[in-house]
C-alpha positions as CSV (number, residue, x, y, z in Angstrom):
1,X,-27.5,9.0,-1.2
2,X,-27.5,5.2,-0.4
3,X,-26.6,3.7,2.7
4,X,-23.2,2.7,3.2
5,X,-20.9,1.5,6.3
6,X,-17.2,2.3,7.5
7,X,-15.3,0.0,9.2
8,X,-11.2,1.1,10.0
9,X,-10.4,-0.3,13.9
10,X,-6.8,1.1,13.4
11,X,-5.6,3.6,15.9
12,X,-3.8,6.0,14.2
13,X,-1.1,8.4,14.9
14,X,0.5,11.2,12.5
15,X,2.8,13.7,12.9
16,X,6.5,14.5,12.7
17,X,8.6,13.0,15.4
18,X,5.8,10.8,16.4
19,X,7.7,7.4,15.7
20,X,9.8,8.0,18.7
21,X,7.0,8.9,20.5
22,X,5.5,4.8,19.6
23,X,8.2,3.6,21.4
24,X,6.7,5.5,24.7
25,X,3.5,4.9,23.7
26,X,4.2,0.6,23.7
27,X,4.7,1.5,27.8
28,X,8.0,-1.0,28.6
29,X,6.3,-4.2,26.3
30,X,8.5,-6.6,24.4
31,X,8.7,-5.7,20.8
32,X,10.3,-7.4,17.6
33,X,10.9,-5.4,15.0
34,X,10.8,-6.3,11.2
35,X,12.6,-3.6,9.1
36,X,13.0,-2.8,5.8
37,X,17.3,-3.8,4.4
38,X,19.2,-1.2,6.2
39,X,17.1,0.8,8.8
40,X,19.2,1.4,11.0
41,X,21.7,3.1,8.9
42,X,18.8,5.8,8.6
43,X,19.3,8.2,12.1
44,X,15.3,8.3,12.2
45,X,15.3,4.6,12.4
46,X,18.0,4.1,14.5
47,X,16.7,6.9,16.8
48,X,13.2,4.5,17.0
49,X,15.8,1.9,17.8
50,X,17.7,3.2,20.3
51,X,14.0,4.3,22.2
52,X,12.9,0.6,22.1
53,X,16.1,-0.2,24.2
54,X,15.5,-2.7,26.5
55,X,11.9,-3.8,25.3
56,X,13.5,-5.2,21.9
57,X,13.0,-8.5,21.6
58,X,14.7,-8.7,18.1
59,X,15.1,-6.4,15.2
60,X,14.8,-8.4,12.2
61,X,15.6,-6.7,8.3
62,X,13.9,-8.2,5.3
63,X,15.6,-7.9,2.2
64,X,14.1,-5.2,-0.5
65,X,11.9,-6.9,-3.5
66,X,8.5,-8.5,-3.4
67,X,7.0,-9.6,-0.2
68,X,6.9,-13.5,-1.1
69,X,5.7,-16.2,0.2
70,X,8.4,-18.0,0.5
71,X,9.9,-14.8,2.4
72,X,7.4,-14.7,5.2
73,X,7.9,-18.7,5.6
74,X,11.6,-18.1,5.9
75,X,11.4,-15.2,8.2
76,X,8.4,-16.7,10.3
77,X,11.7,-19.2,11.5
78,X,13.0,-16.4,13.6
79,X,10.2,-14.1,13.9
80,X,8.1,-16.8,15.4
81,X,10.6,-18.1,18.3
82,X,11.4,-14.4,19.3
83,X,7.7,-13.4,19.8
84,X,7.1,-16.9,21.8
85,X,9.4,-15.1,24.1
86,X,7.0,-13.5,25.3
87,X,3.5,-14.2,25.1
88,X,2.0,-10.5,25.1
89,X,5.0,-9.1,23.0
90,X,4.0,-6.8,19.9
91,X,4.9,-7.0,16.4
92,X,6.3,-3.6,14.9
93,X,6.8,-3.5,11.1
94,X,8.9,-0.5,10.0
95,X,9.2,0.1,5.9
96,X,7.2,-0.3,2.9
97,X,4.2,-2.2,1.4
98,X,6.2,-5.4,1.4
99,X,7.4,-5.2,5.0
100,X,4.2,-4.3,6.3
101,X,2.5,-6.7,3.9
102,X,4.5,-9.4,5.5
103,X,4.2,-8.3,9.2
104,X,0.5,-8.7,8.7
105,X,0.9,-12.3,8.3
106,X,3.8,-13.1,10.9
107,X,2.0,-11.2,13.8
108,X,0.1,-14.5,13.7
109,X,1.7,-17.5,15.6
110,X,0.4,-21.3,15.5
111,X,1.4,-23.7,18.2
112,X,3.6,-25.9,16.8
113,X,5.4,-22.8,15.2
114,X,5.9,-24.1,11.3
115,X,6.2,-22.2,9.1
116,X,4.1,-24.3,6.2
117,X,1.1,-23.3,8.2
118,X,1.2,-19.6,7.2
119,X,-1.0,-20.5,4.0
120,X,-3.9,-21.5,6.5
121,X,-4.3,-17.9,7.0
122,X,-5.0,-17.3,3.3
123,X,-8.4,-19.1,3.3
124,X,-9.3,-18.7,6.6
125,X,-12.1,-16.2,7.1
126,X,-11.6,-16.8,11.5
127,X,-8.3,-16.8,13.1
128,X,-7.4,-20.4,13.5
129,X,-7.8,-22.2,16.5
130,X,-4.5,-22.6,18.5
131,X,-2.9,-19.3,16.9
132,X,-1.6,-16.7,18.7
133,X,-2.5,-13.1,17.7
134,X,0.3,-10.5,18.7
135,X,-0.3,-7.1,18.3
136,X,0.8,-5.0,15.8
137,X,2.0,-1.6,14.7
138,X,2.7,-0.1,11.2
139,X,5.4,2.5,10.4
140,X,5.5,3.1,7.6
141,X,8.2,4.4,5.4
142,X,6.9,5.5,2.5
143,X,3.9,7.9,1.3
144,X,2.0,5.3,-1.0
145,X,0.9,2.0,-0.1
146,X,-1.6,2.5,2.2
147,X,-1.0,-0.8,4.2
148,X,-1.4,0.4,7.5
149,X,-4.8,1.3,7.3
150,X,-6.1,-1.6,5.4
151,X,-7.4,-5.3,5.9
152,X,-5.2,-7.0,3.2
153,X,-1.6,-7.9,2.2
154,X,-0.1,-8.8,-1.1
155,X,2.0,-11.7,-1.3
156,X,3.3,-13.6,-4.4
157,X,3.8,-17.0,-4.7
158,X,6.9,-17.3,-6.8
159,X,7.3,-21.0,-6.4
160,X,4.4,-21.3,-9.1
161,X,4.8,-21.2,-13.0
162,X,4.1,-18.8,-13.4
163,X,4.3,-16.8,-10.9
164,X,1.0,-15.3,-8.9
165,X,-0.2,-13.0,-7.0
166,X,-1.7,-13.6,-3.5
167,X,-4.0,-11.5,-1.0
168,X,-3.8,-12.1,2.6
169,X,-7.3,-10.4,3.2
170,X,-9.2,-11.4,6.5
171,X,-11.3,-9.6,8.5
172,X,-9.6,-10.0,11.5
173,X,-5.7,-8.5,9.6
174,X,-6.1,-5.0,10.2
175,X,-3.2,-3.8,12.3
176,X,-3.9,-2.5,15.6
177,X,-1.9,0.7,15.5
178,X,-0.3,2.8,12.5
179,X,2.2,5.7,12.9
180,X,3.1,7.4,10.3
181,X,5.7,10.1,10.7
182,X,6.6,11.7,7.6
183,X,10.5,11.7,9.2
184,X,10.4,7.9,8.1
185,X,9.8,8.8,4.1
186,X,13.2,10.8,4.3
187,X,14.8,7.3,4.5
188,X,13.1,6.7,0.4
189,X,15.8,7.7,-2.4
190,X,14.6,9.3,-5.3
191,X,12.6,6.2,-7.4
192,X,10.9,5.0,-4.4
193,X,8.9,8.8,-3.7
194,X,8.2,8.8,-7.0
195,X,6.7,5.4,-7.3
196,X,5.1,5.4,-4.2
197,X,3.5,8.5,-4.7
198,X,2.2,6.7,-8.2
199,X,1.1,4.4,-5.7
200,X,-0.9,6.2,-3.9
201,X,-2.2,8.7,-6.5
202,X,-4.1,5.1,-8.2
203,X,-5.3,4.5,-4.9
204,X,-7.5,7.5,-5.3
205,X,-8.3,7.3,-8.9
206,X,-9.4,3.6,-8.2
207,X,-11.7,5.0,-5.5
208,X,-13.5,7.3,-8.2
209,X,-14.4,4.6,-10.5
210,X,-14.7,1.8,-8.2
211,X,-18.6,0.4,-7.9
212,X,-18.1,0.6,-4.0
213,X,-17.2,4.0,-3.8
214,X,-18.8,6.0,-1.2
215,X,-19.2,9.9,-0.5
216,X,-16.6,9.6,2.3
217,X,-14.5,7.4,0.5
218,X,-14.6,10.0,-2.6
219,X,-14.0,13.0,-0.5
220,X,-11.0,11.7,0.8
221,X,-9.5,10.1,-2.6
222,X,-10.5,13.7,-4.2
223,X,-8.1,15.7,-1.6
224,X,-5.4,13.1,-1.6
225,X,-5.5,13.3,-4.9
226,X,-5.1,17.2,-5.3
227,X,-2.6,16.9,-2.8
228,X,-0.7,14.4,-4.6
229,X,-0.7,16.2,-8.1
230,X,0.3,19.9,-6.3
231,X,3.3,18.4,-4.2
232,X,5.0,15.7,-5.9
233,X,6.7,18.0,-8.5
234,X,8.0,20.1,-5.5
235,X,9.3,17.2,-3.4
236,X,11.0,15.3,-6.7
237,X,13.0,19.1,-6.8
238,X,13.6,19.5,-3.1
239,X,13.4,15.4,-1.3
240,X,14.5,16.7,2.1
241,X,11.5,19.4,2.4
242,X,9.5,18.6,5.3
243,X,6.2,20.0,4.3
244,X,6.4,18.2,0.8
245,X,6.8,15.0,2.9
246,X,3.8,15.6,5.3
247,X,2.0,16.3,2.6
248,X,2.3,13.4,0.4
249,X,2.3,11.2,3.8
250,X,-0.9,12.6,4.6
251,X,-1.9,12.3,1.2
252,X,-1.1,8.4,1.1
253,X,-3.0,7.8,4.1
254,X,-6.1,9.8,2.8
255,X,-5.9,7.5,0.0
256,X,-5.4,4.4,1.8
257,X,-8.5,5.3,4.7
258,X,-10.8,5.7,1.3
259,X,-9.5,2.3,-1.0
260,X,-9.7,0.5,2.4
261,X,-13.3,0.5,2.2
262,X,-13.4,0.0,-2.0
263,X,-10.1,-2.0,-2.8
264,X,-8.6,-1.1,-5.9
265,X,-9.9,-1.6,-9.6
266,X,-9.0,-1.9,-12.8
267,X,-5.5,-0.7,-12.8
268,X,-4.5,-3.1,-10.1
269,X,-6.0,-6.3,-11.7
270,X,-3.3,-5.2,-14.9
271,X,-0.5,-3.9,-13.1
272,X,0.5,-7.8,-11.7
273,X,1.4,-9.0,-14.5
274,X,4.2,-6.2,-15.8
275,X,5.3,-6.4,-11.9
276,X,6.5,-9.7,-12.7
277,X,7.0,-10.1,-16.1
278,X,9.0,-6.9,-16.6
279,X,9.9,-6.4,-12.8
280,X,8.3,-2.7,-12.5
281,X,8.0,-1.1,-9.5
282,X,3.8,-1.4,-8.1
283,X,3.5,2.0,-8.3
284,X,4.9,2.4,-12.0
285,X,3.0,-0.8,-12.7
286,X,-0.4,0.8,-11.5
287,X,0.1,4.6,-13.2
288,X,1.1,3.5,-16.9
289,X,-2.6,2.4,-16.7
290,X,-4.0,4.9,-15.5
291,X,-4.7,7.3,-19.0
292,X,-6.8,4.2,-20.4
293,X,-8.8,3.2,-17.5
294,X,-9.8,7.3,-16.7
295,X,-10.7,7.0,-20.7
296,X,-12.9,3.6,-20.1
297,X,-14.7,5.3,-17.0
298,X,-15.1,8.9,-18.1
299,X,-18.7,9.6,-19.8
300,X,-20.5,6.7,-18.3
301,X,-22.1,8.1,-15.0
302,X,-22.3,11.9,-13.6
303,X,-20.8,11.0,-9.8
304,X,-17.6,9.6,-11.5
305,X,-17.3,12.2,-14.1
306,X,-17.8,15.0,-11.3
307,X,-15.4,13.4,-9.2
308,X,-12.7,13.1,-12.1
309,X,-13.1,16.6,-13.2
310,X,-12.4,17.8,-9.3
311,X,-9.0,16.3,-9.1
312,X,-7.9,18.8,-12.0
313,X,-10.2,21.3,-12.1
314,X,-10.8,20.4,-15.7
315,X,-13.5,18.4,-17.5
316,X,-12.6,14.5,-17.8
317,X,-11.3,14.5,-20.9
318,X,-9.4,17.5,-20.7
319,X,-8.4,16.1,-17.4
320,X,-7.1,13.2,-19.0
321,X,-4.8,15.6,-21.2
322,X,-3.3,17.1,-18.0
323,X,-3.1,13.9,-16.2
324,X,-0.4,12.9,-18.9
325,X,0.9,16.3,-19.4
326,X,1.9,15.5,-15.4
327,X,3.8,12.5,-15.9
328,X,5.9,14.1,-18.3
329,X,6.7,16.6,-15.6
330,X,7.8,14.5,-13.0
331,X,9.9,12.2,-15.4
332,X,7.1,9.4,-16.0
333,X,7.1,8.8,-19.5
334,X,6.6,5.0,-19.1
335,X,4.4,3.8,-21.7
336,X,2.9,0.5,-22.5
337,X,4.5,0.9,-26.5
338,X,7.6,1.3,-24.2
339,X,7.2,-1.6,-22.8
340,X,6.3,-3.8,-25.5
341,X,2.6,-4.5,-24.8
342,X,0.2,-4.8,-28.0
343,X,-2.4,-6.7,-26.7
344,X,-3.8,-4.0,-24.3
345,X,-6.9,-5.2,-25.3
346,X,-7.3,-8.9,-24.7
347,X,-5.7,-7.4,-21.4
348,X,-8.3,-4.8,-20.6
349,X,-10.8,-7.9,-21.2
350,X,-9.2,-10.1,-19.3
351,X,-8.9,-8.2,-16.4
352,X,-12.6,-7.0,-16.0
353,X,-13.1,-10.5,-15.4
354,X,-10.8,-10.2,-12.5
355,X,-12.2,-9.6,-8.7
356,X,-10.9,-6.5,-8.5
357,X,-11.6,-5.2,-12.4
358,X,-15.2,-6.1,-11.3
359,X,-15.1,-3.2,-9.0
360,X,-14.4,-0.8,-12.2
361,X,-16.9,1.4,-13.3
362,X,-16.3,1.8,-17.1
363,X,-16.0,-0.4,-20.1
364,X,-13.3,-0.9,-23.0
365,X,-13.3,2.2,-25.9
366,X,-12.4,1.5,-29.1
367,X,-9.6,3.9,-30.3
């Protein structure tokens, strides 16, 4: 085994009922919230709400859709002055990927409080001088993305032609606290479990085949994995069952503890581009890539294919067979025919030359 290090400095809390419980746990401080479109008309959010009481600052929601640039910029103009307020307040981000993703930028404040300065942070491997660092906590509300364990946020910079993708990815970003309560998913209709499941169900599969993978890391994208494949049926049938939820919660954080430490692969460096050219959900972006890049990784090293052929029981490329007979069953028959793409392979090629297709274990197969 080679050496390898582990580095998470998020204190983490799971469990149902525990968001109400954060609330008690902040002791009295001064909190601004920013929550996904609508929280509060969800009783577990407003329950969180009603607990902050006196200690909220503000509670801020972000309108659904990508987390921009141009979003946080605009949002920084209230979220800013409310956390000057007070000096030690914390920064609580309640929803998705894109509300977290954005709270991981805000929770930093410059002096002079504009707004342009926000891109600073994209280069900058040290806080910058003169910023303030507020504290902050991730709640999140679905079972996929994995932000509030990791160091990085996605942010797209629409006011290019085209459009591009973005990563806010510092060592210093990690949030300080996550709490994940599997009450919060309940809030997700139908299309956002499924997705986000997809979501996190990559996350381990990029694990497997990613060059930085590490026995802990696959361990932990193996079970979350299994979990994933067993539950997801179930919880698309019954969306209020409890256990389903804890299950696929705990399953997304499993997967985001083990990509924290490997980022994602392959499937990631091609999923940007259908997100914005064909406006596809991440998570349905990421898994109608996933048949292709198991095929370009299986056969090519023993620990992968050992590690593939544990998340089904079933050799790799019988594995592969199952893994599609799956989407059928939870009603993801997205296909890249279906969505018009025929140049999969000047794709594939492209995107192995991309940081995070460099991480990908596995090579293009003809036919």
């Amino acid at each position: 085994m080679k050496p390898y290090g582990w580095n998470l400095p998020v204190a983490l809390q799971f469990g149902l009922g525990i968001a109400e419980r954060a609330a008690q746990s902040l002791q009295g401080r001064r909190v601004v919230v920013v929550a996904y479109a609508g929280a509060t008309g969800h009783e577990c959010a407003a329950r969180l709400s009603r607990e902050l009481c006196d200690s909220l600052i503000d509670w801020i929601e972000v309108p659904n859709g990508l987390s921009t640039m141009a979003l946080g910029r605009t949002l920084a103009l209230r979220v800013w002055p409310a956390l000057a307020r007070d000096p030690q307040s914390v920064l609580l981000g309640l929803g998705g990927g894109s509300v977290m993703d954005v709270a991981k930028w805000l929770r930093f404040r410059p002096e002079d409080g504009d707004p342009k300065g926000l891109d600073l942070l994209l280069e900058s491997s040290i806080q910058p001088v003169g910023w303030r660092k507020h504290e902050l906590w991730l709640l999140p509300t679905t079972a996929g993305t994995g932000s509030e364990v990791t160091r990085w946020s996605t942010l797209w910079d629409t006011d290019t032609v085209p459009a591009s993708k973005r990563s806010f990815d510092q060592p210093y970003a990690y949030a300080d606290h996550a709490v994940v309560d599997p009450l919060l998913s309940l809030t997700c209709p139908q299309s956002v479990l499924l997705h986000s499941a997809l979501d996190a169900f990559g996350h381990c599969l990029e694990v497997l085949w990613n060059r930085h993978r590490n026995p802990t890391s696959v361990m932990l994208a193996v079970d979350s994995a299994r979990r994933i494949v067993r539950t997801l049926p179930e919880a698309l049938r019954q969306p209020q069952d409890l256990r389903c939820r804890t299950d696929l919660s705990h399953a997304a954080l499993q997967a985001g503890m083990a990509f924290s430490q490997t980022r994602t692969a392959i499937a990631h460096a091609l999923s940007y581009s259908l997100t914005l050219d064909h406006d596809l959900a991440h998570g349905a972006a990421v898994a109608v890539w996933l048949p292709l890049a198991w095929r370009m990784a299986m056969g090519r090293s023993v620990e992968v294919d050992t590690s593939l052929q544990a998340v089904w029981g079933l050799p790799p490329l019988a594995g592969l067979d199952r893994m599609q007979g799956w989407f059928h069953d939870i009603g993801f028959d997205l296909s890249l025919g279906h969505l018009g793409v025929t140049d999969v392979r000047q794709r594939v090629q492209a995107a192995l030359s991309h940081e995070r297709g460099r991480n990908f274990e596995g090579a293009w197969v003809d036919g």
